[in-house]
PyMOL Python script that loads the backbone (N, CA, C, O; Angstrom):
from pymol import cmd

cmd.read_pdbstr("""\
ATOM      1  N   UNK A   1     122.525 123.445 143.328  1.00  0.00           N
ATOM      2  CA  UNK A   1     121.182 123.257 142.808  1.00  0.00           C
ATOM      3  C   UNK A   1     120.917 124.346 141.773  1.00  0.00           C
ATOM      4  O   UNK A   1     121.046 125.500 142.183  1.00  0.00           O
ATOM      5  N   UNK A   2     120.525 124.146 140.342  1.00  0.00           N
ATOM      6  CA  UNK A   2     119.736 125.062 139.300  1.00  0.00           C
ATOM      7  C   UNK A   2     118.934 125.745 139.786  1.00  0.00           C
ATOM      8  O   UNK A   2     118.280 125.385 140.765  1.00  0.00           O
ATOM      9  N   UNK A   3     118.808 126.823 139.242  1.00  0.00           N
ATOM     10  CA  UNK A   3     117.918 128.321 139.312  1.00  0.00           C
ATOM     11  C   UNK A   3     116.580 127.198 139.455  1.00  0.00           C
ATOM     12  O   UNK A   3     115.729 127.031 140.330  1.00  0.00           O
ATOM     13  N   UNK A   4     116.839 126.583 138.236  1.00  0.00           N
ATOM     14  CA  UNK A   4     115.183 125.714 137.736  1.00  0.00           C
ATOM     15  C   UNK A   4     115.039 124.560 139.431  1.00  0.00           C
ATOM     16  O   UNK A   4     113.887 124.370 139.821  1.00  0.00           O
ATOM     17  N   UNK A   5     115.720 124.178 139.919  1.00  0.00           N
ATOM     18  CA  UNK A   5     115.020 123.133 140.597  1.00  0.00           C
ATOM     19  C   UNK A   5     114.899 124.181 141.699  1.00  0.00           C
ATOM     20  O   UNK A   5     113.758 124.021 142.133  1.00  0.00           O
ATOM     21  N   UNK A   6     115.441 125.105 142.332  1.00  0.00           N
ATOM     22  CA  UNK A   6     115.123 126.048 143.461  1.00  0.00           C
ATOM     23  C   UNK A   6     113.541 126.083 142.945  1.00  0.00           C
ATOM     24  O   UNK A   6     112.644 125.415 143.461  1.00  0.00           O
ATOM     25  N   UNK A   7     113.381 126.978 141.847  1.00  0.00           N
ATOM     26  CA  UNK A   7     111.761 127.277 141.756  1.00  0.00           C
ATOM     27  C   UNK A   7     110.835 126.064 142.212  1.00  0.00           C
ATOM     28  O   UNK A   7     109.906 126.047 143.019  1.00  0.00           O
ATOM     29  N   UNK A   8     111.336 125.155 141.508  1.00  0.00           N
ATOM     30  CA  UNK A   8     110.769 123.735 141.841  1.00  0.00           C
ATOM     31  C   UNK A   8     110.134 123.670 143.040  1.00  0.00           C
ATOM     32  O   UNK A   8     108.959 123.703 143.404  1.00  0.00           O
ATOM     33  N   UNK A   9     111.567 123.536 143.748  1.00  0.00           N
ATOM     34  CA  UNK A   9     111.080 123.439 145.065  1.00  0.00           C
ATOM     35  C   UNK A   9     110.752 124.185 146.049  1.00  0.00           C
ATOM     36  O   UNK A   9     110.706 123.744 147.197  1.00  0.00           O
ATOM     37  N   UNK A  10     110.392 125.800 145.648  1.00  0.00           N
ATOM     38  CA  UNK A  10     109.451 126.900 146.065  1.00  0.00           C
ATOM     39  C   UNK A  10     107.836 126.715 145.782  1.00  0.00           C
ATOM     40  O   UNK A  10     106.856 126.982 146.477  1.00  0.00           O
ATOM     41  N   UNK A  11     107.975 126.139 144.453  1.00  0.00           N
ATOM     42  CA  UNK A  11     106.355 125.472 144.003  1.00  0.00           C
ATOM     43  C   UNK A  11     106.055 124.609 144.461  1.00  0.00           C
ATOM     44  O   UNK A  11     104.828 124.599 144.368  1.00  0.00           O
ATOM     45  N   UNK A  12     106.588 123.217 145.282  1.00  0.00           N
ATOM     46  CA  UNK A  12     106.018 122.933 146.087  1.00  0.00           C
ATOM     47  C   UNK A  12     105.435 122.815 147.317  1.00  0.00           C
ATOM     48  O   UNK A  12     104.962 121.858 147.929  1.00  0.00           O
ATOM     49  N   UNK A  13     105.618 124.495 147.665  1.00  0.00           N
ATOM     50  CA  UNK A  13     105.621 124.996 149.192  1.00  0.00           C
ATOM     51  C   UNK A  13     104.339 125.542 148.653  1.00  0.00           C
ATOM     52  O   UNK A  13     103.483 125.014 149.363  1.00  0.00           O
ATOM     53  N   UNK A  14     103.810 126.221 147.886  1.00  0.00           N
ATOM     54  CA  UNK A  14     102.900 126.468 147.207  1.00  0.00           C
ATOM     55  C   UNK A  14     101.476 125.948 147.811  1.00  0.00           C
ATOM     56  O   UNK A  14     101.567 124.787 148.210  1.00  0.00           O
ATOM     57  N   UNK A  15     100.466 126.400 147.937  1.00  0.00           N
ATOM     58  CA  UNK A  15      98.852 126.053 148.286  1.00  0.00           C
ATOM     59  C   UNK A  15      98.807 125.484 146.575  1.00  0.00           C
ATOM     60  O   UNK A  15      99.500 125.834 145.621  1.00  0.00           O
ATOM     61  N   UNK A  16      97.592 124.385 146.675  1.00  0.00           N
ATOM     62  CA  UNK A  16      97.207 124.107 145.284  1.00  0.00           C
ATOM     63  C   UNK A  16      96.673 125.259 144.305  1.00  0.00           C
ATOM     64  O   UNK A  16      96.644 125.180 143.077  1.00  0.00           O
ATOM     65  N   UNK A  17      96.234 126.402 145.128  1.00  0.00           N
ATOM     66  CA  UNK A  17      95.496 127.443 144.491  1.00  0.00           C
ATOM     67  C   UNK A  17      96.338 128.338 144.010  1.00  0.00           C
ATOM     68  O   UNK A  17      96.154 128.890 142.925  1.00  0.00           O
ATOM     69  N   UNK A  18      97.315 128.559 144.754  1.00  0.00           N
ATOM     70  CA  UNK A  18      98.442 129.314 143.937  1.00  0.00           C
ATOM     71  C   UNK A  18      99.365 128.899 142.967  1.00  0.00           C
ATOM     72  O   UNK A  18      99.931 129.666 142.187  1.00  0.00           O
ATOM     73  N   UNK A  19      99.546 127.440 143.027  1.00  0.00           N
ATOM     74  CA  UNK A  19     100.080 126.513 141.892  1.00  0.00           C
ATOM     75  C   UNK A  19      99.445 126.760 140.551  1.00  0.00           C
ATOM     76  O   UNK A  19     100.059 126.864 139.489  1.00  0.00           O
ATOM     77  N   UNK A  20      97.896 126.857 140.754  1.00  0.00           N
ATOM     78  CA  UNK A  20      97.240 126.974 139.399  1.00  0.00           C
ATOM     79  C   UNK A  20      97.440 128.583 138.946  1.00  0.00           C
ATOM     80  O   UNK A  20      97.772 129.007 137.839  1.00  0.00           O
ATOM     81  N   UNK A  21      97.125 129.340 140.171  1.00  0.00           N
ATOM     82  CA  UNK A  21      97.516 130.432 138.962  1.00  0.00           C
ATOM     83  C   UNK A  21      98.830 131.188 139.325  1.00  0.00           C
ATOM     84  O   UNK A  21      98.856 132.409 139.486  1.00  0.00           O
ATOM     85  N   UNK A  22     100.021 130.300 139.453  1.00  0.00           N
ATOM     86  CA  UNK A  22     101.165 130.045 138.997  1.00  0.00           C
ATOM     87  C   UNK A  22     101.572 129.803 137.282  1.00  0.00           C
ATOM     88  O   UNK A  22     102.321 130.279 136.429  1.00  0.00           O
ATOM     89  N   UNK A  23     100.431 128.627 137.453  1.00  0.00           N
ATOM     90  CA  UNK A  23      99.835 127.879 135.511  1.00  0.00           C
ATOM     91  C   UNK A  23      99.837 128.967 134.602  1.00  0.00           C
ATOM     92  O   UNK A  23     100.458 129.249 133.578  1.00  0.00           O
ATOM     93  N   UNK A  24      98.681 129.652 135.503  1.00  0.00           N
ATOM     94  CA  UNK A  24      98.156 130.339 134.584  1.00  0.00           C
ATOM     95  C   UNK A  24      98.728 131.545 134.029  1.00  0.00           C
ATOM     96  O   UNK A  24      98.529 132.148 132.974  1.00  0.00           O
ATOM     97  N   UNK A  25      99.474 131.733 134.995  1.00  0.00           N
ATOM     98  CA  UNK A  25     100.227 132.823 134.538  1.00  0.00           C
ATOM     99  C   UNK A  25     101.774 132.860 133.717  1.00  0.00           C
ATOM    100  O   UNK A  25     102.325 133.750 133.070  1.00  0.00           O
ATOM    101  N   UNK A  26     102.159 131.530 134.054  1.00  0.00           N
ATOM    102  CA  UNK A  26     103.182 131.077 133.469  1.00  0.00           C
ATOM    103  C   UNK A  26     102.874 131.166 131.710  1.00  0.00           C
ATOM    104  O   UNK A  26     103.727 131.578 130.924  1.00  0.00           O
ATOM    105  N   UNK A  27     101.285 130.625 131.228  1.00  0.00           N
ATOM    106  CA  UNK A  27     100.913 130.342 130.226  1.00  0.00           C
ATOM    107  C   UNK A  27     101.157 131.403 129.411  1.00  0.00           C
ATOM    108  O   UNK A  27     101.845 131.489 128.393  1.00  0.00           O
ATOM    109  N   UNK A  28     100.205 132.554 130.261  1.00  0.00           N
ATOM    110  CA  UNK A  28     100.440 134.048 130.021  1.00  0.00           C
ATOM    111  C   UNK A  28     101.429 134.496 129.415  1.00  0.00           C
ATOM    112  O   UNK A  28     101.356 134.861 128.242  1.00  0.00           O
ATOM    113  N   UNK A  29     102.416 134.535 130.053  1.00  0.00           N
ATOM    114  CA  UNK A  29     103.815 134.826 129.834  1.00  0.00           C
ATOM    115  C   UNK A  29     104.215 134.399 128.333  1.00  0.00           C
ATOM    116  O   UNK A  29     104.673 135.126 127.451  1.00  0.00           O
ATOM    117  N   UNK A  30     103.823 132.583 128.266  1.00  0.00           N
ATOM    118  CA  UNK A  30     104.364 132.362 127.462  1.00  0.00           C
ATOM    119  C   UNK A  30     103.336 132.693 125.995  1.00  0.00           C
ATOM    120  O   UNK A  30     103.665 132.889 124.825  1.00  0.00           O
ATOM    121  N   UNK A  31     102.735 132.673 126.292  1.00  0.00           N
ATOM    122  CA  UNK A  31     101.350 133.091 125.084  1.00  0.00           C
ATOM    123  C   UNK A  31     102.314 134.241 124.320  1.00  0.00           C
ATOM    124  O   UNK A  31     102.907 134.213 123.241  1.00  0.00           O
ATOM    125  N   UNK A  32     102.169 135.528 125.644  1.00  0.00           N
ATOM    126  CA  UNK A  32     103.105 136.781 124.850  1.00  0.00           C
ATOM    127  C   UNK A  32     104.158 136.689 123.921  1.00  0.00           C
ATOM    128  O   UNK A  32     104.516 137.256 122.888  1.00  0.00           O
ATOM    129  N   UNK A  33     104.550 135.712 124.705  1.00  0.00           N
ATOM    130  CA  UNK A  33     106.098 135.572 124.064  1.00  0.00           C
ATOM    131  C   UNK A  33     106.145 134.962 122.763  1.00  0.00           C
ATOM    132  O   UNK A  33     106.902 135.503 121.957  1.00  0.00           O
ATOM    133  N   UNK A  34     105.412 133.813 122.333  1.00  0.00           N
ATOM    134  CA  UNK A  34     104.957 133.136 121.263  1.00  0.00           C
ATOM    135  C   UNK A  34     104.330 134.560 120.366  1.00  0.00           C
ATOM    136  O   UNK A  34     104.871 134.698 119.269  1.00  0.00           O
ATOM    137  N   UNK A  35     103.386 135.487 120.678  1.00  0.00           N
ATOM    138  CA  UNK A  35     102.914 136.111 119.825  1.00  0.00           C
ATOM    139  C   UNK A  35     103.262 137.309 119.315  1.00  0.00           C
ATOM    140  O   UNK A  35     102.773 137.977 118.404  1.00  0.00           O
ATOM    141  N   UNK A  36     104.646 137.570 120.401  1.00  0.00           N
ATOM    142  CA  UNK A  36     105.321 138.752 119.908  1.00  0.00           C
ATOM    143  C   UNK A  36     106.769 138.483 118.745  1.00  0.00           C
ATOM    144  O   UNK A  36     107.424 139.468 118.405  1.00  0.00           O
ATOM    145  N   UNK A  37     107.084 137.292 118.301  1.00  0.00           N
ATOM    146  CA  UNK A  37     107.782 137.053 117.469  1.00  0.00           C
ATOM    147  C   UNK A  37     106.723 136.425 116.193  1.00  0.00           C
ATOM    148  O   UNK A  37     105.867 135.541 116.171  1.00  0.00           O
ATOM    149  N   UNK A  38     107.280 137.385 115.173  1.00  0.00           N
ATOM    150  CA  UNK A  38     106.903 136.854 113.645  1.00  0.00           C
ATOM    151  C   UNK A  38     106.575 135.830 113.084  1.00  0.00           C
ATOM    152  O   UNK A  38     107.312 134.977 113.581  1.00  0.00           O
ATOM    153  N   UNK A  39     106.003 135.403 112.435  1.00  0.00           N
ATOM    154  CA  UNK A  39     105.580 134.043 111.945  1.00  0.00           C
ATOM    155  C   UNK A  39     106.016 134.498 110.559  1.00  0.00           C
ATOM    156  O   UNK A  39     105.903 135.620 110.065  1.00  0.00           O
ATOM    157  N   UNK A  40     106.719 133.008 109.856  1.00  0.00           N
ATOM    158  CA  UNK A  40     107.285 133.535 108.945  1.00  0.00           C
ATOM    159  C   UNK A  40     106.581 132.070 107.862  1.00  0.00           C
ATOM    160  O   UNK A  40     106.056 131.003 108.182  1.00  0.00           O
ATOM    161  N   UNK A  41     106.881 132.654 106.613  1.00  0.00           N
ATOM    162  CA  UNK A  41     106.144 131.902 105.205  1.00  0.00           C
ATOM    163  C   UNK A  41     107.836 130.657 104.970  1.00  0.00           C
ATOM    164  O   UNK A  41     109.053 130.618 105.154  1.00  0.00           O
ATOM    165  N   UNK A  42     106.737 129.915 104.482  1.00  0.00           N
ATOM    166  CA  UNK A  42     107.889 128.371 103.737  1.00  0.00           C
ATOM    167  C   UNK A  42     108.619 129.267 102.455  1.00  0.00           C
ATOM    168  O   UNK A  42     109.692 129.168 101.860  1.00  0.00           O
ATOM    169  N   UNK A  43     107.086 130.467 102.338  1.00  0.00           N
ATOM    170  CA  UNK A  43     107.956 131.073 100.812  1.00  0.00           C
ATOM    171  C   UNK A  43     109.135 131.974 100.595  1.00  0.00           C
ATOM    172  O   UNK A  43     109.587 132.333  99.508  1.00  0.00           O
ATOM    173  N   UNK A  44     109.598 132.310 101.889  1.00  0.00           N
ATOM    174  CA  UNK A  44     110.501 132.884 102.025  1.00  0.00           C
ATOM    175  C   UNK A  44     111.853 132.546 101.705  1.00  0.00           C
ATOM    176  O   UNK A  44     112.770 133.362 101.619  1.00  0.00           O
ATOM    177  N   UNK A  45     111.974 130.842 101.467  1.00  0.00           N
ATOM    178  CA  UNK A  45     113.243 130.844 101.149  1.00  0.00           C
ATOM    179  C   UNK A  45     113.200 130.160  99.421  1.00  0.00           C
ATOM    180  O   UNK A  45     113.951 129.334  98.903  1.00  0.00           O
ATOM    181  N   UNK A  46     111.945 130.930  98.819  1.00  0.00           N
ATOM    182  CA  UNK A  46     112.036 130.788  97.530  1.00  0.00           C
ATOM    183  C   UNK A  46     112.956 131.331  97.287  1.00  0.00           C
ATOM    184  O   UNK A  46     113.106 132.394  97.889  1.00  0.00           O
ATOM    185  N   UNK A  47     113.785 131.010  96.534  1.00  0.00           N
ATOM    186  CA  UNK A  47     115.096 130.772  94.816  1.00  0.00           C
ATOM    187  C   UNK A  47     116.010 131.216  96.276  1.00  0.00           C
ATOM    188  O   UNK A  47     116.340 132.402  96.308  1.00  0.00           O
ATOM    189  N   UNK A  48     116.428 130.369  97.450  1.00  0.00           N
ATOM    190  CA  UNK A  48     117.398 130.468  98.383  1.00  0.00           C
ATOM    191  C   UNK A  48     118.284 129.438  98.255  1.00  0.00           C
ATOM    192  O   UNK A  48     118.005 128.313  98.669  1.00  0.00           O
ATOM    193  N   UNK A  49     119.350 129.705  97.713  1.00  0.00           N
ATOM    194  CA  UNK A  49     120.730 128.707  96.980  1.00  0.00           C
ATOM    195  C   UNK A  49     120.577 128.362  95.467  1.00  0.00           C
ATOM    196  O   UNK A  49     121.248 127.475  94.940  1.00  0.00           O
ATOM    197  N   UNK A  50     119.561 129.191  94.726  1.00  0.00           N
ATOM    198  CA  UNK A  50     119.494 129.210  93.297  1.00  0.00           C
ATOM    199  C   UNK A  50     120.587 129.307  92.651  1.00  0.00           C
ATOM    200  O   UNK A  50     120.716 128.655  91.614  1.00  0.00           O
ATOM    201  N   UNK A  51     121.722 130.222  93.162  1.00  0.00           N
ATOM    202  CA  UNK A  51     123.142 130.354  92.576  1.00  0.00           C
ATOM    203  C   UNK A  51     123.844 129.003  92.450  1.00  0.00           C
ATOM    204  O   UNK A  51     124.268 128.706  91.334  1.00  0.00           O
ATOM    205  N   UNK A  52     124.049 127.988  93.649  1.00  0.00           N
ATOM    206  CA  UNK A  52     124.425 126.635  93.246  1.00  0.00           C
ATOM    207  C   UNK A  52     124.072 125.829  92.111  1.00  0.00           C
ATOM    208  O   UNK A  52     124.888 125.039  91.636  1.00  0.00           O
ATOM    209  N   UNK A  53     122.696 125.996  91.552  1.00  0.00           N
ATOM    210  CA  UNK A  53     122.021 125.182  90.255  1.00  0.00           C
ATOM    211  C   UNK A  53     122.641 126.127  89.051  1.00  0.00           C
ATOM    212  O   UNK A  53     122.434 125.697  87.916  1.00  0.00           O
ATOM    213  N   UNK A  54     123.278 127.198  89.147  1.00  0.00           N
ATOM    214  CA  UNK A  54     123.289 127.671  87.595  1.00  0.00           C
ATOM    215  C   UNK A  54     124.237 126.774  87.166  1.00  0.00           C
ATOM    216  O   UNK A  54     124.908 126.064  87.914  1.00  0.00           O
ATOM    217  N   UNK A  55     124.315 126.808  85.629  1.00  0.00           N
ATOM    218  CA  UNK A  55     124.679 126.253  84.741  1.00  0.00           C
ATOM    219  C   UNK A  55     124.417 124.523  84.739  1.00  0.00           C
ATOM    220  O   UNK A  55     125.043 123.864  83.909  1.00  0.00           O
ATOM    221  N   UNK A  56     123.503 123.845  85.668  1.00  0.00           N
ATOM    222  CA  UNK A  56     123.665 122.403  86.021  1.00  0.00           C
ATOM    223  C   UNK A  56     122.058 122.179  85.002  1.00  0.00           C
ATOM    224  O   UNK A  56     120.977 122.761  84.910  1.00  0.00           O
ATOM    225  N   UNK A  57     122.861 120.754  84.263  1.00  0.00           N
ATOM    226  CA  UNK A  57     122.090 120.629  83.244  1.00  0.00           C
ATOM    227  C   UNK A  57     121.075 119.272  84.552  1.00  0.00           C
ATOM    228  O   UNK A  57     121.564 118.298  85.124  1.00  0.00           O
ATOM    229  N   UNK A  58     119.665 119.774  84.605  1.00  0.00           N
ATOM    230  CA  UNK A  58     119.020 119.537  85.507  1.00  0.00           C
ATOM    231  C   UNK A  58     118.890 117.412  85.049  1.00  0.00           C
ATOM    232  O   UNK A  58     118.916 116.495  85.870  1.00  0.00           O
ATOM    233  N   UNK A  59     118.798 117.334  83.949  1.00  0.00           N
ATOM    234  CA  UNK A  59     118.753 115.872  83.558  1.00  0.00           C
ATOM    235  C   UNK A  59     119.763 115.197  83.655  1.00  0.00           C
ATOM    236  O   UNK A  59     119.738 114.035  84.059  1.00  0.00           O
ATOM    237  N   UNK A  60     120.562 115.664  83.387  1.00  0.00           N
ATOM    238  CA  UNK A  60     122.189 115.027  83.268  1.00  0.00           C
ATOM    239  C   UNK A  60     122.636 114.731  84.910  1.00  0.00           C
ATOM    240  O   UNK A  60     123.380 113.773  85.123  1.00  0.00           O
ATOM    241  N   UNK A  61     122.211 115.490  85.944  1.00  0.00           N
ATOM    242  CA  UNK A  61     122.356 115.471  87.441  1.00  0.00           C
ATOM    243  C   UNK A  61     121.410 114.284  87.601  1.00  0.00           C
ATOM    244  O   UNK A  61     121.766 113.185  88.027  1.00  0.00           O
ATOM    245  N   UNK A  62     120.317 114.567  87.264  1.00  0.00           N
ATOM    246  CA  UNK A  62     119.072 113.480  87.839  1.00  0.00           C
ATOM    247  C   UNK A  62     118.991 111.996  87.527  1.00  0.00           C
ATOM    248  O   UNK A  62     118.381 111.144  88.173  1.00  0.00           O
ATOM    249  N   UNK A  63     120.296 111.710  85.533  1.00  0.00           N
ATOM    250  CA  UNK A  63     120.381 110.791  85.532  1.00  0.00           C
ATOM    251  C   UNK A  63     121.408 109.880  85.921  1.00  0.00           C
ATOM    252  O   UNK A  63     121.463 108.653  85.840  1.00  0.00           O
ATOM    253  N   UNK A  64     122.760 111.307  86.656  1.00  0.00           N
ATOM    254  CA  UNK A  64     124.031 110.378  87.375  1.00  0.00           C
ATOM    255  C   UNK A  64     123.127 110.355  88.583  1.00  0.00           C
ATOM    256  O   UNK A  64     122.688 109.210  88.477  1.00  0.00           O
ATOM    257  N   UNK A  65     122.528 110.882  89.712  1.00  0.00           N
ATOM    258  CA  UNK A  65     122.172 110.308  90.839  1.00  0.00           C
ATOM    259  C   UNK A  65     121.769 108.994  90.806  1.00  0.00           C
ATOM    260  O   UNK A  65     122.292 108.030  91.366  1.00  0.00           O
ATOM    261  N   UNK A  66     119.937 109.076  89.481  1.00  0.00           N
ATOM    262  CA  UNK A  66     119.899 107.339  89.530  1.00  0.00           C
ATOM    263  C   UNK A  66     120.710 106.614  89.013  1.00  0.00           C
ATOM    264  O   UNK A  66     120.179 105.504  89.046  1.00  0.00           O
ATOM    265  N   UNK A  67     121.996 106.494  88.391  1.00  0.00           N
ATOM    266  CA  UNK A  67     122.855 105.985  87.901  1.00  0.00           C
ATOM    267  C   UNK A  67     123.418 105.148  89.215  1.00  0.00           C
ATOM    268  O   UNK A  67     123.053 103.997  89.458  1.00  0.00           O
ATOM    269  N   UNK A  68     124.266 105.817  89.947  1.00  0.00           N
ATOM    270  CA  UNK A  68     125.004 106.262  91.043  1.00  0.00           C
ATOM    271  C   UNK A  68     124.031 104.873  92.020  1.00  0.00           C
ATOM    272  O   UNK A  68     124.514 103.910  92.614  1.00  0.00           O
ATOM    273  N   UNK A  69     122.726 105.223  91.887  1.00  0.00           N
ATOM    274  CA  UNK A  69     121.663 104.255  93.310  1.00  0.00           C
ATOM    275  C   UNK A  69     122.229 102.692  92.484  1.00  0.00           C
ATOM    276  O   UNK A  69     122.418 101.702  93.191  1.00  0.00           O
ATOM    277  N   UNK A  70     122.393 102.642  91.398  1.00  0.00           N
ATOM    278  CA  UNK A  70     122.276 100.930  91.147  1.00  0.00           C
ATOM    279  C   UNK A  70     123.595 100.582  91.189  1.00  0.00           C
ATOM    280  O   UNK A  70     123.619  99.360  91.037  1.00  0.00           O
ATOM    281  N   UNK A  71     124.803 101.037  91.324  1.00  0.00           N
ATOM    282  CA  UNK A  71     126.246 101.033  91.485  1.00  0.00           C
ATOM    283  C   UNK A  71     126.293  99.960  92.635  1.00  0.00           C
ATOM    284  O   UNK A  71     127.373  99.618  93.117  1.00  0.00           O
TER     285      UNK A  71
END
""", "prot")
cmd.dss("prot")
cmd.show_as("cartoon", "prot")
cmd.util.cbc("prot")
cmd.orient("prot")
């Protein structure tokens, strides 16, 4: 049996009252945990693989792709 279903089935030995603030504290836990890692920006992976586009003539790509769709 998993670590996880043992607890399981310790929580259901549980009073309803300790189940909830079981909840609640579980939430707790996880609240912290959510708020102690960084939140990070979409802008961060501005010009991230910019080196692949050099020298690519941006029209000449855009007009073999639609080229390429009616093939």
């Amino acid at each position: 049996m998993s670590t996880y279903q043992e607890i399981l089935v310790q929580v259901h030995h549980l009073t309803l009252d300790e189940q909830l603030q079981l909840l609640e504290d579980l939430a707790q836990l996880i609240r912290s945990q959510v708020m102690s890692h960084p939140k990070h920006s979409i802008m961060e992976l501005q010009g991230l693989g910019k080196e692949l586009w050099e020298g690519v003539d941006v029209e000449k790509y855009i007009d073999d792709e639609r080229n390429s769709w009616e093939r």
